[in-house]
N, C-alpha and C positions, 0 to 999 in steps of 0.2 A: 279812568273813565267810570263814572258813578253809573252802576246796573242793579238794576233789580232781577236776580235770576228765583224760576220758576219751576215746579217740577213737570207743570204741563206736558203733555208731550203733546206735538214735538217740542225738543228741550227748546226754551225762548229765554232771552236776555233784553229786556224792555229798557229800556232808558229814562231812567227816575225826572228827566228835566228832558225838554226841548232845544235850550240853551244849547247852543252848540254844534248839533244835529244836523246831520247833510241830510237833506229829503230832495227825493224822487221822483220827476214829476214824468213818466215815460207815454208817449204820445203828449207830447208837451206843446206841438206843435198845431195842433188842435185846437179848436174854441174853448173846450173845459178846460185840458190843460193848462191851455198858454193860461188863462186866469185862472186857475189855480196856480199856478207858479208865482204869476205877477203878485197877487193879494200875498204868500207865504212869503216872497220877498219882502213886502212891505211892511209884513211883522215882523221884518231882520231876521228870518229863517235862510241857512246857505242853500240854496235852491242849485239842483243837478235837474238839467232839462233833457231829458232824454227824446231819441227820435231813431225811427230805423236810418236814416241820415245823418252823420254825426254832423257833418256840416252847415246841414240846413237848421238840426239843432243849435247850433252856438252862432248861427244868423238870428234867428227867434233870442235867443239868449242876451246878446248886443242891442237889440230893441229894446228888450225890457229891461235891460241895465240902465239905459236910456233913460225911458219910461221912469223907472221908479229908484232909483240913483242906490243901486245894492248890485253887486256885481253878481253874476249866473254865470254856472257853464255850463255848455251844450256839448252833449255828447253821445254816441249811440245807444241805443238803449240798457244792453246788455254790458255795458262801460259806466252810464249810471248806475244802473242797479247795484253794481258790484261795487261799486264806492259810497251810497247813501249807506243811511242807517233806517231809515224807514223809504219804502219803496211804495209808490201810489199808480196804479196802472187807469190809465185815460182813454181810452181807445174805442174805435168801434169794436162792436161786437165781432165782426166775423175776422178780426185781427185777433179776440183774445187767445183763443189757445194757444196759436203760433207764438204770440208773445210771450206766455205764462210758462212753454216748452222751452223757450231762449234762453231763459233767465232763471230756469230752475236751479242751474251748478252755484248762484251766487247770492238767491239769496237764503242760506239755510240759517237757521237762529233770527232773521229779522221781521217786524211786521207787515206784511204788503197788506197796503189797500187797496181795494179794490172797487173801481168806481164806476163799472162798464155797467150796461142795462141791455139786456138782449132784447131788443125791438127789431120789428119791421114795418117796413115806410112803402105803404102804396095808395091806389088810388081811392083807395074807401078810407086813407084814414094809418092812424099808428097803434100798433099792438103788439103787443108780449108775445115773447115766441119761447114756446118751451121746450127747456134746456133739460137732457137725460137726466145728467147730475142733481138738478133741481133749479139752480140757480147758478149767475156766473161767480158767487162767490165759494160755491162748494164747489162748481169747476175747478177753480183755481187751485183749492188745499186739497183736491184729490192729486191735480198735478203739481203741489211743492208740498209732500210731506214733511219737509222740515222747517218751512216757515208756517210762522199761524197767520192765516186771510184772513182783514176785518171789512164788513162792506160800509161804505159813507159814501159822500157825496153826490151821491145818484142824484140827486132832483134841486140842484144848485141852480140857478140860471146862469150860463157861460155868459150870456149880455152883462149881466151885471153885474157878473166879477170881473171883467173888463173895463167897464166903463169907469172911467174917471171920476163921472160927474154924481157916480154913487161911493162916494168913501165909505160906505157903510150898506152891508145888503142884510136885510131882517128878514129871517130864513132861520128853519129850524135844519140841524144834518141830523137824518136819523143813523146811526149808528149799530151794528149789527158784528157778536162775533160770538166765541167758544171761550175766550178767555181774557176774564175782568182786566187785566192789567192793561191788556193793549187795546181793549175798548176805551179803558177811560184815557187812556194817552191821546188816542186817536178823537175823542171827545176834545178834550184841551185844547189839539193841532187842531181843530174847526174854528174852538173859540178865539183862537187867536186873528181871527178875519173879521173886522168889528160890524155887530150888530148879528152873528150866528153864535148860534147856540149848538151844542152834538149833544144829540137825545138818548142813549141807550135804548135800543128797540126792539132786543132778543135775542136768541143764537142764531147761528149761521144758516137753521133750514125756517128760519124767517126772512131769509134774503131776496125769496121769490115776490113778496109781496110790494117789498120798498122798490123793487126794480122793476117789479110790471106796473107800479103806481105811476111810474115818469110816464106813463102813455096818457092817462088820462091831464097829467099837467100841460105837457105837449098839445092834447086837444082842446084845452082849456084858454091856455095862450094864445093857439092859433083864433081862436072863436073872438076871443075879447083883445084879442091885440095887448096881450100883457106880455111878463114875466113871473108868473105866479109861483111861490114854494108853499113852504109848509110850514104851518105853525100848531105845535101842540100845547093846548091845555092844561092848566090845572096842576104842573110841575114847576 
């Protein structure tokens, strides 16, 4: 297995190529998920669709094998994890830490992404909710000191990584972590969903700002009846 090993701590072994690579898609059953799975199938990535239902996962999984003619398997979360090589966590908010506590025994050495956005949803409206940690990405590497957490995909539109009738979503992922290797990897793993790009967008206590920005896209959407992402400048 071709690795690129790191002195980082905690110690990480990054994977020089995607080629080959089980990924992780946990809460996969999910609107973000399930399209993040489906689009990473579709770049011929071996897609593990995780679910606290390992059942209901490998239902989900059968659809989109369906769907997009690349076989998935569905399986509980902590059964994914433990068999990917990069781990992507999809979830509502008020799932993360249970989740990020489940799966700490398995994933030590590999990169989780992490893709949650602590929001709350009432009747004025959507807004960022602040997290002691800082953000749910330094949650996360406070709870798995031996995996390095990169944050991405926060502000993707789940519509239209589903929809069929967009083979191509033009979206920028901005890209957030502590350690170059698994940022630019995690960069790559976006690019390979055509028409996005992964931005590099700072270390980890930068994580606060990309994931309280999904509120204002959210309200943005709702107003104008879009699916709006991000597009950066000048790079």
């Amino acid at each position: 297995m071709n690795m690129t090993i790191f002195d980082d701590e905690p110690a990480l072994a990054v994977p020089s190529s995607l080629e080959g690579r089980r990924i992780a898609v946990l809460g996969g059953t999910g609107p973000q998920g399930r399209g993040l799975a489906r689009r990473f199938a579709l770049a011929g990535l071996d897609v593990l669709l995780g679910s606290r239902d390992g059942g209901r996962a490998q239902e989900m999984a059968d659809e989109l094998a369906a769907e997009t003619g690349r076989p998935l398997v569905g399986l509980d979360n902590v059964s994914a994890a433990a068999e990917a090589d990069v781990v992507l966590l999809v979830v509502p908010w008020d799932g993360h830490e249970t989740l990020v506590k489940e799966i700490a025994h398995v994933v030590g050495g590999k990169v989780v992404v992490d893709c949650v956005n602590p929001l709350s949803f009432g009747k004025h409206g959507c807004s960022p909710i602040l997290v002691s940690e800082g953000s749910a990405v330094e949650q996360a590497q406070m709870l798995l000191p031996d995996a390095v957490v990169v944050g991405a995909f926060n502000t993707i539109s789940a519509v239209l990584l589903n929809d069929p009738q967009h083979p191509s979503v033009e979206t920028d992922v901005l890209v957030v972590g502590n350690v170059r290797a698994a940022t630019d990897m995690v960069q790559d793993l976006a690019g390979m969903i055509p028409g996005v790009r992964g931005v590099y967008a700072g270390k980890q206590f930068n994580a606060h700002q990309v994931e309280a920005f999904t509120a204002n896209l959210i309200s943005m959407n709702r107003r104008y009846k879009s699916h709006a992402g991000i597009r950066v400048t000048d790079i």
